[in-house]
N, C-alpha and C positions, 0 to 999 in steps of 0.2 A: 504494500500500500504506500503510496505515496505521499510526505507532509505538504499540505498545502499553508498556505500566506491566510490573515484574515482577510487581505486584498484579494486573493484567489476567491475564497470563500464567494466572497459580492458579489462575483463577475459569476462565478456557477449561477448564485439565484438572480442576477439582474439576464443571465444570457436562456433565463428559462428551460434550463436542462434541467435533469433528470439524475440524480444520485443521492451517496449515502456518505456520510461523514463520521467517523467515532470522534468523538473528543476523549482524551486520554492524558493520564498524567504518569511521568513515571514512578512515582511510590507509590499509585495504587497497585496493588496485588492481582487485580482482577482484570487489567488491560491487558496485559499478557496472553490472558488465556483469550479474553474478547479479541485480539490481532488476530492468534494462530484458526480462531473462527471463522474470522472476516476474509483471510487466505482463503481458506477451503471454499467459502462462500464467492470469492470472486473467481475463483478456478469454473465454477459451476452456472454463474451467472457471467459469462465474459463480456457481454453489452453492457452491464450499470455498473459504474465509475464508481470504485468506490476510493473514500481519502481518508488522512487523519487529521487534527489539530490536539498540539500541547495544549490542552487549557494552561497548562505554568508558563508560557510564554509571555510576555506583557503587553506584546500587541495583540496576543487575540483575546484579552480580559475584556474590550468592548462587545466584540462579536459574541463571546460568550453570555455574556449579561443580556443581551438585545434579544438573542434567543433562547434565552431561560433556561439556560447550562450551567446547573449548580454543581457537580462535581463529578468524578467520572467514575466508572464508564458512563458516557452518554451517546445513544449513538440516535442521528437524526436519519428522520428520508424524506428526500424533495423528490416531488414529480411536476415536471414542466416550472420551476424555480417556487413550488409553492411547499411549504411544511405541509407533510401528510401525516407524519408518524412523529413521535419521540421517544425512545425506550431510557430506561435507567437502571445501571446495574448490567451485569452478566447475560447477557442475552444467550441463550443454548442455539448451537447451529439447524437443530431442527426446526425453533421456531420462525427464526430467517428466512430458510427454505420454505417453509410452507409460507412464511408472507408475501413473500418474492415470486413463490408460484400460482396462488390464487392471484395476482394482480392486484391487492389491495395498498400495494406501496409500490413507487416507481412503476 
């Protein structure tokens, strides 16, 4: 997965596309395992972009707040640049896949 900018971020929802972002911090415990998910996930879904952001970085402390990213793991999903989803916490790859296959996100 690749880090994206809080400026990247804009440009995904101002260019109306379609992906999934984790916010992640390095002491938490549980981004770890939410990465090594999100791999297997993007292995499987190879069309939706998926990215990450440091919430501890301090340019994306804005973007964070603006999209009500209290601590991590958070992982969002925009369709056509609009919030559809927010999870919080460890999300299991089965539940991904089946969100991702029913078409209710992205």
């Amino acid at each position: 997965m690749r880090e994206i900018t809080a400026k990247e971020f804009t440009q995904l929802i101002d260019a109306e596309t379609s992906f999934i972002v984790h916010f992640w911090a390095e002491w938490n415990q549980y981004d770890s395992d939410q990465r090594i998910i999100l791999e297997k996930i993007k292995i499987k879904f190879q069309d939706i972009p998926i990215f990450q952001m440091n919430v501890d970085i301090q340019e994306n402390f804005d973007i964070c707040k603006r999209h009500n990213v209290q601590g991590p793991p958070t992982i969002v999903f925009y369709r056509l640049g609009n919030l559809v989803r927010r999870e919080v916490g460890l999300i299991k790859e089965q539940a991904i896949d089946e969100m991702l296959r029913v078409g209710t996100i992205v």
